[in-house]
Kinemage of the C-alpha trace (Angstrom):
@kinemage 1
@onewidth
@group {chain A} dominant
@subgroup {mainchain}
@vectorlist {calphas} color= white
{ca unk a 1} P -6.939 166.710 188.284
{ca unk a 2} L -5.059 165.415 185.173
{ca unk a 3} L -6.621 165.353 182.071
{ca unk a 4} L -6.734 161.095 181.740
{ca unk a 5} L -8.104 161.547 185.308
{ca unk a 6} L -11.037 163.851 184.289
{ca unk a 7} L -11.329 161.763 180.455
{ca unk a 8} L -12.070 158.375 183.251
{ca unk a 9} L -14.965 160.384 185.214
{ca unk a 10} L -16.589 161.819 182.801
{ca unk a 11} L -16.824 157.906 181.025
{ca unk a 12} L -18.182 156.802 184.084
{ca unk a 13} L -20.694 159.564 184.526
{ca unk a 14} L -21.569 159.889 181.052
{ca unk a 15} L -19.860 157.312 178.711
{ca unk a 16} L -20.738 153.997 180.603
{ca unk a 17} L -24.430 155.073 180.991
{ca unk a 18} L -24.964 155.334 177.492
{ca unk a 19} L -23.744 152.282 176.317
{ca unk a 20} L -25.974 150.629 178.763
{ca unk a 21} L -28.717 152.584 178.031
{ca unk a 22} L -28.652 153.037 174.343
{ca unk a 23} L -26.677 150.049 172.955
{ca unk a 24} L -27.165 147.309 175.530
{ca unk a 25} L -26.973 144.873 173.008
{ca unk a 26} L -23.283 145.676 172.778
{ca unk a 27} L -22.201 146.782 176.152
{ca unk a 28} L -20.127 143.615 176.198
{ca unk a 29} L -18.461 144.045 173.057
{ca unk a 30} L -17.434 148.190 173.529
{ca unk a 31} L -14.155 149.213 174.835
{ca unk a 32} L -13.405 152.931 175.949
{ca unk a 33} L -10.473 154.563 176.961
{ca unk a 34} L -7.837 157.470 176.559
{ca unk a 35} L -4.969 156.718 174.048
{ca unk a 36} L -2.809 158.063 171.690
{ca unk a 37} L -1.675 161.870 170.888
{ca unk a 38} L -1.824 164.440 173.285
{ca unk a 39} L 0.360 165.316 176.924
{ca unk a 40} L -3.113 163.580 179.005
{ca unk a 41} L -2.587 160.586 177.588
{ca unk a 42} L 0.796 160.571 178.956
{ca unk a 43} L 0.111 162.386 182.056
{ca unk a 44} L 2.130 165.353 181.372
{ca unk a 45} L -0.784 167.768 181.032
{ca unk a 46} L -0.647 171.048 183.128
{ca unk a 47} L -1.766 174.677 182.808
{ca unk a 48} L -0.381 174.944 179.802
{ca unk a 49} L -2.005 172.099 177.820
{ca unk a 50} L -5.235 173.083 178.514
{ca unk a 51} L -5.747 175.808 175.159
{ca unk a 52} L -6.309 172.900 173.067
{ca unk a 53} L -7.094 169.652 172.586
{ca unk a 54} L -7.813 168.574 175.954
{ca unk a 55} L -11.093 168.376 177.796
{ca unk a 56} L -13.584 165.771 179.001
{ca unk a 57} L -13.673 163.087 176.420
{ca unk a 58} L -12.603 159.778 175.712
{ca unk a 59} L -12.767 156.736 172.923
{ca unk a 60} L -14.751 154.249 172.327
{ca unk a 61} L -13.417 151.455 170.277
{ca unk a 62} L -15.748 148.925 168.008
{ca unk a 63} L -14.157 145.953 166.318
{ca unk a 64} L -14.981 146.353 162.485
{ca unk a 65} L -18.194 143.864 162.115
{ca unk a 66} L -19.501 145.844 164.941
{ca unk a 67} L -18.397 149.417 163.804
{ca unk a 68} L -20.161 148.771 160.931
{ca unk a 69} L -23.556 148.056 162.760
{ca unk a 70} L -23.445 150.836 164.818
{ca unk a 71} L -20.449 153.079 164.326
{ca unk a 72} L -22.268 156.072 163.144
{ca unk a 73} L -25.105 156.008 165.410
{ca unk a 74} L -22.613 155.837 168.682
{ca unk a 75} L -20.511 158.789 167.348
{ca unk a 76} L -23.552 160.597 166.920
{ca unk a 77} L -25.041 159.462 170.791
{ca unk a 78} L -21.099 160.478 171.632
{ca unk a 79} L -21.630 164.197 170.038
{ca unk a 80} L -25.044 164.235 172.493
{ca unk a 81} L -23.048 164.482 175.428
{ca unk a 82} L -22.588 167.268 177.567
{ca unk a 83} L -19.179 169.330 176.833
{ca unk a 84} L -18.254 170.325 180.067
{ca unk a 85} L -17.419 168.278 183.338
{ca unk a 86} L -16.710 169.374 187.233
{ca unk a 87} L -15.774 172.967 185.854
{ca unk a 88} L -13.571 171.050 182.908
{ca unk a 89} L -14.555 171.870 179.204
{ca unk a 90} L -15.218 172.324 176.349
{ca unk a 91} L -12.776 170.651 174.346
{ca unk a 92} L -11.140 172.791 172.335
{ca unk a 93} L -10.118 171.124 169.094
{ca unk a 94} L -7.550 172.566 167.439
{ca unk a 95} L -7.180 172.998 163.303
{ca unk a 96} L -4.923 169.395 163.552
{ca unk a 97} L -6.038 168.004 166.601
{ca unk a 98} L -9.425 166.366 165.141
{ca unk a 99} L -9.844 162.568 165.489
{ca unk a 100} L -8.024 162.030 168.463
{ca unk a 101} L -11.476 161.231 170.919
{ca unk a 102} L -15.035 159.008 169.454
{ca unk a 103} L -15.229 156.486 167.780
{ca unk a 104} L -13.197 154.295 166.268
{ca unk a 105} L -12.485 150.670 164.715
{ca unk a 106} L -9.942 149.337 166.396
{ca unk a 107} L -7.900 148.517 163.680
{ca unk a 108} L -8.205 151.768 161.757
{ca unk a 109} L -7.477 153.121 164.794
{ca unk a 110} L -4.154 151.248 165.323
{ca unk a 111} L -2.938 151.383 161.797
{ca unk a 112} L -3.089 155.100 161.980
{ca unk a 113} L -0.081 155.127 164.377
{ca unk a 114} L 1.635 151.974 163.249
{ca unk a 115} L 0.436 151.670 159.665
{ca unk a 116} L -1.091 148.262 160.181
{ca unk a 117} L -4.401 147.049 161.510
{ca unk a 118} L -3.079 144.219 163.123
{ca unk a 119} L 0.184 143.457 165.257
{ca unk a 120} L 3.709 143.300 163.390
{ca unk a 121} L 4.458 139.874 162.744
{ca unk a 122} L 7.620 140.200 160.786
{ca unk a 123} L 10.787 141.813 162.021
{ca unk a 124} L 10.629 144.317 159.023
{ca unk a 125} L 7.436 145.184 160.207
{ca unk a 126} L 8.577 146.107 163.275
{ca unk a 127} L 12.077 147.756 162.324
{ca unk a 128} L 10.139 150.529 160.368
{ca unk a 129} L 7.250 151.670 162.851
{ca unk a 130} L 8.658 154.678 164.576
{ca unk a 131} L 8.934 154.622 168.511
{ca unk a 132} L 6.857 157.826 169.030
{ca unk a 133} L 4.238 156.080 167.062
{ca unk a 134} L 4.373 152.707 169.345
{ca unk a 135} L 4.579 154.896 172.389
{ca unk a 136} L 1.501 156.740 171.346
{ca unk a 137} L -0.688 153.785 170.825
{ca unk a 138} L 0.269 152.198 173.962
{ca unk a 139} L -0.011 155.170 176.394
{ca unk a 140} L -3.325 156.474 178.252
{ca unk a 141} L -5.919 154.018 180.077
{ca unk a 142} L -7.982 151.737 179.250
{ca unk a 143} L -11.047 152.098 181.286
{ca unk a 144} L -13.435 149.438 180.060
{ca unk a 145} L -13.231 146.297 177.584
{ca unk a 146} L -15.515 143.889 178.936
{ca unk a 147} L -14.771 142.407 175.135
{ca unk a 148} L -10.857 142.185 175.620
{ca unk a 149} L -10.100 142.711 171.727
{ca unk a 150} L -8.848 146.538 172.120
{ca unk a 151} L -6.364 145.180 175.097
{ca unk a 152} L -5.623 142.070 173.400
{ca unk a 153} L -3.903 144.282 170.588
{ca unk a 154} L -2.528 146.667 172.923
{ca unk a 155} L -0.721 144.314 175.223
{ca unk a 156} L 1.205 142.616 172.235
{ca unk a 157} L 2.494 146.136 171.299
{ca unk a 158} L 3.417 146.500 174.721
{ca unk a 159} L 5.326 143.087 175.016
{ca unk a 160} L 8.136 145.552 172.884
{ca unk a 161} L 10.080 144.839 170.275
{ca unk a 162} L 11.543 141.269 169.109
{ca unk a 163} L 14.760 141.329 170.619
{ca unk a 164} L 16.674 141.125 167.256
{ca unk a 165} L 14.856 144.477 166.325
{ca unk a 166} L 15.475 145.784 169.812
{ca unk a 167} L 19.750 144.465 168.914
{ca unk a 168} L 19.716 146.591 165.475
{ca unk a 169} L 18.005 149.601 167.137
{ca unk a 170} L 21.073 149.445 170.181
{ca unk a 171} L 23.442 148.996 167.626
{ca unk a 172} L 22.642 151.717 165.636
{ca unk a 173} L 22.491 154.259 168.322
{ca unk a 174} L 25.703 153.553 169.496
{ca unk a 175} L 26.590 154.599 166.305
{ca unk a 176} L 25.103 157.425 166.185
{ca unk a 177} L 25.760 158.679 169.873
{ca unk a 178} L 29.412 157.978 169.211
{ca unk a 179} L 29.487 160.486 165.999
{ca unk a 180} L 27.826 163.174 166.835
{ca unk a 181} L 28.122 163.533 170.481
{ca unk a 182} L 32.021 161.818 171.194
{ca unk a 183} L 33.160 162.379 167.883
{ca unk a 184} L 31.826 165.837 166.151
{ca unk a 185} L 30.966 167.592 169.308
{ca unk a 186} L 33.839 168.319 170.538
{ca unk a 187} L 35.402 169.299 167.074
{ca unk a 188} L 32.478 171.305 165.962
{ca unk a 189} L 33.205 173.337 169.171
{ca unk a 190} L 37.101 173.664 169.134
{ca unk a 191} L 36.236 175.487 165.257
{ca unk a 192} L 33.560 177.753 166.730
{ca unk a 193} L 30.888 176.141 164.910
{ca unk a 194} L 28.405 176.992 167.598
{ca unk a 195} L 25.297 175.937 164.887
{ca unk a 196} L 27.002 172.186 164.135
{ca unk a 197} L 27.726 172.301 167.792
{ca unk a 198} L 24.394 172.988 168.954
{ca unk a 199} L 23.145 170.196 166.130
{ca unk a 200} L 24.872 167.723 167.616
{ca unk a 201} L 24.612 167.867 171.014
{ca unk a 202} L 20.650 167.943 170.147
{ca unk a 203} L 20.974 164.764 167.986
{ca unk a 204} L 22.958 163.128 171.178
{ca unk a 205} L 20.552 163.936 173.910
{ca unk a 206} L 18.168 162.323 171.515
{ca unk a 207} L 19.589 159.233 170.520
{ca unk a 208} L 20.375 158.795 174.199
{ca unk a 209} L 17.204 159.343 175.410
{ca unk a 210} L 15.796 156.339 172.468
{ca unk a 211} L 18.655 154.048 173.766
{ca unk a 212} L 18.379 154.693 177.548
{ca unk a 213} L 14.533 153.441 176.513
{ca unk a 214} L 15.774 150.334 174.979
{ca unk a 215} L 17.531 149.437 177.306
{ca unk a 216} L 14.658 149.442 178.980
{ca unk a 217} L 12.891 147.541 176.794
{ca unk a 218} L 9.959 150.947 176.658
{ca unk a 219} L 8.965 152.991 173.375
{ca unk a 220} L 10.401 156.471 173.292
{ca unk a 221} L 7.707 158.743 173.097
{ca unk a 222} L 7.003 162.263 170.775
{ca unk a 223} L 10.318 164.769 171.249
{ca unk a 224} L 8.545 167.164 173.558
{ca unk a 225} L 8.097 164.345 176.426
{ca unk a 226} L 11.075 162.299 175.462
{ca unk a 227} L 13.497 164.130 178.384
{ca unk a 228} L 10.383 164.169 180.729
{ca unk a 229} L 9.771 160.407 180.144
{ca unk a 230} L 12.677 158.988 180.931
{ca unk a 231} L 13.338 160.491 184.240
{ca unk a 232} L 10.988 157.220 185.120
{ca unk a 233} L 12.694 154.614 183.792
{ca unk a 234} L 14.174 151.826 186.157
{ca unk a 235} L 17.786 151.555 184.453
{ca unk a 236} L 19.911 155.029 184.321
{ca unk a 237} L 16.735 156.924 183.857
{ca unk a 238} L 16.885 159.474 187.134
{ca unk a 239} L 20.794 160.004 186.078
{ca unk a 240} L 20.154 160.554 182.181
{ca unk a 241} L 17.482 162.997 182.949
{ca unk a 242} L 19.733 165.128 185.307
{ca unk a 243} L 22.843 164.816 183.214
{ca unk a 244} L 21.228 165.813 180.234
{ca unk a 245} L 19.766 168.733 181.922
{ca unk a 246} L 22.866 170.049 182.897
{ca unk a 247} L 24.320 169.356 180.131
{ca unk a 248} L 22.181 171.655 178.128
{ca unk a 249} L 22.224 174.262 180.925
{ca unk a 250} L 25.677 174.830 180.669
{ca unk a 251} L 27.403 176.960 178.420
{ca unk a 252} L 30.813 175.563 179.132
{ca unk a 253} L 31.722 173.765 175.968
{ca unk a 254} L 34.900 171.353 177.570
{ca unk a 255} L 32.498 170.862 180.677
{ca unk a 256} L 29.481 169.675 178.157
{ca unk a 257} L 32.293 167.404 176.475
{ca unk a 258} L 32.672 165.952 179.760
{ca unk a 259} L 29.077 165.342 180.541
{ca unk a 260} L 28.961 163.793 176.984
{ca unk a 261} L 31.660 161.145 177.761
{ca unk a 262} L 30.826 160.109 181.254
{ca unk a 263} L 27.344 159.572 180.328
{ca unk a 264} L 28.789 157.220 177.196
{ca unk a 265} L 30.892 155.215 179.724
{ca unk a 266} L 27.357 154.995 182.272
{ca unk a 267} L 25.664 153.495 178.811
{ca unk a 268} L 28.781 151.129 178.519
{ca unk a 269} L 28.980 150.021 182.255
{ca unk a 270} L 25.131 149.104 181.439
{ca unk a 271} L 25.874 146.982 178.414
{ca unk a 272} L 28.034 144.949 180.328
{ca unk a 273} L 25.659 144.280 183.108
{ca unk a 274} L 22.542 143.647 180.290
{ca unk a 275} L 25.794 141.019 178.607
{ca unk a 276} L 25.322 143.235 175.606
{ca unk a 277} L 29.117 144.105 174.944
{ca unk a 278} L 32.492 143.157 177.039
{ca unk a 279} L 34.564 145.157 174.366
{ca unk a 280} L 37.231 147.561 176.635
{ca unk a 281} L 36.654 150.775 174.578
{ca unk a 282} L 35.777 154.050 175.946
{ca unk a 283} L 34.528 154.972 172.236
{ca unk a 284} L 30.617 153.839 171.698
{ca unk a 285} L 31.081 153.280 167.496
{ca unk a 286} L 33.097 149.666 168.718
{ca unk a 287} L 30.037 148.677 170.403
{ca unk a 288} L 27.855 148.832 167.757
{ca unk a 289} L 29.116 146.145 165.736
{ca unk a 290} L 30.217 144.039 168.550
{ca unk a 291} L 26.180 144.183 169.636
{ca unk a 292} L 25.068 143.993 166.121
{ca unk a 293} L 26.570 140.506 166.111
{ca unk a 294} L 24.341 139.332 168.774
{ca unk a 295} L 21.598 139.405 166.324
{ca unk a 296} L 20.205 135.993 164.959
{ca unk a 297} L 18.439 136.815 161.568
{ca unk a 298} L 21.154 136.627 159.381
{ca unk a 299} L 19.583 139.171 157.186
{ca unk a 300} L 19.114 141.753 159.988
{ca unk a 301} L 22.760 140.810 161.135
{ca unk a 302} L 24.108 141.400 157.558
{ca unk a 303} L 22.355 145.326 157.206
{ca unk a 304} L 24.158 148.735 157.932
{ca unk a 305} L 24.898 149.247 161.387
{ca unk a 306} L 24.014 152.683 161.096
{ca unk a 307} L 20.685 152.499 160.106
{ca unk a 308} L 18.075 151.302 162.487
């Protein structure tokens, strides 16, 4: 079994019981569930993940009048339970991988991914929370929130970003794309700067990856899932994942030029069909601007569109 498969049993043997048992007088107010760091929570656990930071466990989330009443005494109840589960366990916590299962206040717990306790409201707000972070606080299971709060704040972070934010973010990683994997690629290569070469085609499979995910309209998650993620994704997903793969395989440096540009013209074909850009170029750094545009704060509109 996957971890988040395990985490869900071992609530329902052990978890569920005790809130009903010892804190009755809240089971309707209690939410539990699996989110946030760690491969489990986005089912990418496998032999490997197991040496740390993975086990039978789960959260439990408390909304901060409540957390206050009885925080301390259900993370103690929570430390009670047994450590192993159907041959699973113990959790081995690793030196940073404390805090990641018990309890928690639901907004503490959000604002330590998104540095807020409380859903962005403004578009700066929103600009400057990283996708890994967003990704992370949306992934996993929710297994029980009879109270709703806990989902309530989870599903707004999951209706994605404003579309103005999600318009600077394109814009920007067309610009990026464009320089280091159309533009500097090719030249790092032709002067045998195999470092700079290697830099950039890194930098291009990432920014890909982030814009093949808002085009989507889904969070890129941490860099050691992003390629694994987005072989999932409705639009382009199966081909980015396979094209990027080969493109890294290869050590032919013309034929990884050529990977480069026909996956740039697959992103293009795409903006078309989303009515993001009509613009004829081959090269993505005219698209940028032209998508930039589309944006109707005039003080997003008006910023760098590099940076986003």
């Amino acid at each position: 079994m996957l971890g988040l498969e395990i985490c869900e049993k071992y609530f329902e043997k052990y978890g569920l019981p005790l809130i009903n048992e010892k804190f009755s007088a809240y089971k309707h107010r209690i939410a539990a569930g699996l989110v946030g760091d760690g491969s489990e929570c986005y089912g990418f656990d496998d032999e490997f993940s197991k040496d740390h930071d993975w086990g039978p466990s789960f959260c439990l989330w408390l909304n901060k009048k409540d957390y206050e009443i009885i925080g301390s005494a259900l993370q103690e109840e929570y430390q009670k339970l047994p450590q192993t589960f159907e041959d699973y366990g113990p959790r081995k916590v690793s030196d940073w991988g404390g805090g990641r299962v018990g309890v928690f206040e639901t907004g503490e717990f959000y604002a330590n991914f998104i540095g807020l306790n409380r859903p962005p409201a403004e578009l700066e707000e929103w600009l400057y929370i990283p996708e890994n972070a967003l990704a992370a606080c949306t992934n996993g299971k929710v297994f029980y929130d009879p109270l709703g709060e806990f989902t309530q704040f989870r599903n707004k972070l999951k209706e994605f970003y404003p579309e103005d934010v999600r318009l600077k973010k394109i814009a920007s990683r067309c610009m990026t794309i464009a320089q280091f994997g159309q533009y500097n690629f090719p030249r790092c290569a032709k002067r045998e700067e195999y470092v700079a070469a290697l830099y950039t085609e890194a930098k291009f499979c990432a920014d890909i990856i982030s814009l093949v995910f808002l085009l989507n309209k889904k969070y890129t998650p941490f860099f050691k899932w992003m390629h694994r993620a987005v072989k999932g994704l409705p639009l382009m997903g199966a081909y980015i994942y396979e094209k990027l793969r080969v493109l890294v395989s290869t050590p032919d440096y013309p034929k990884k030029s050529e990977i480069i540009e026909e996956i740039c013209q697959k992103i293009i074909k795409e903006f078309k069909r989303q009515r993001l850009s009509f613009l004829g170029s081959d090269f993505l750094l005219h698209h940028g601007p032209v998508i930039q545009e589309k944006i109707k704060d005039p003080n997003l509109r008006n910023r760098n569109v590099w940076v986003g």
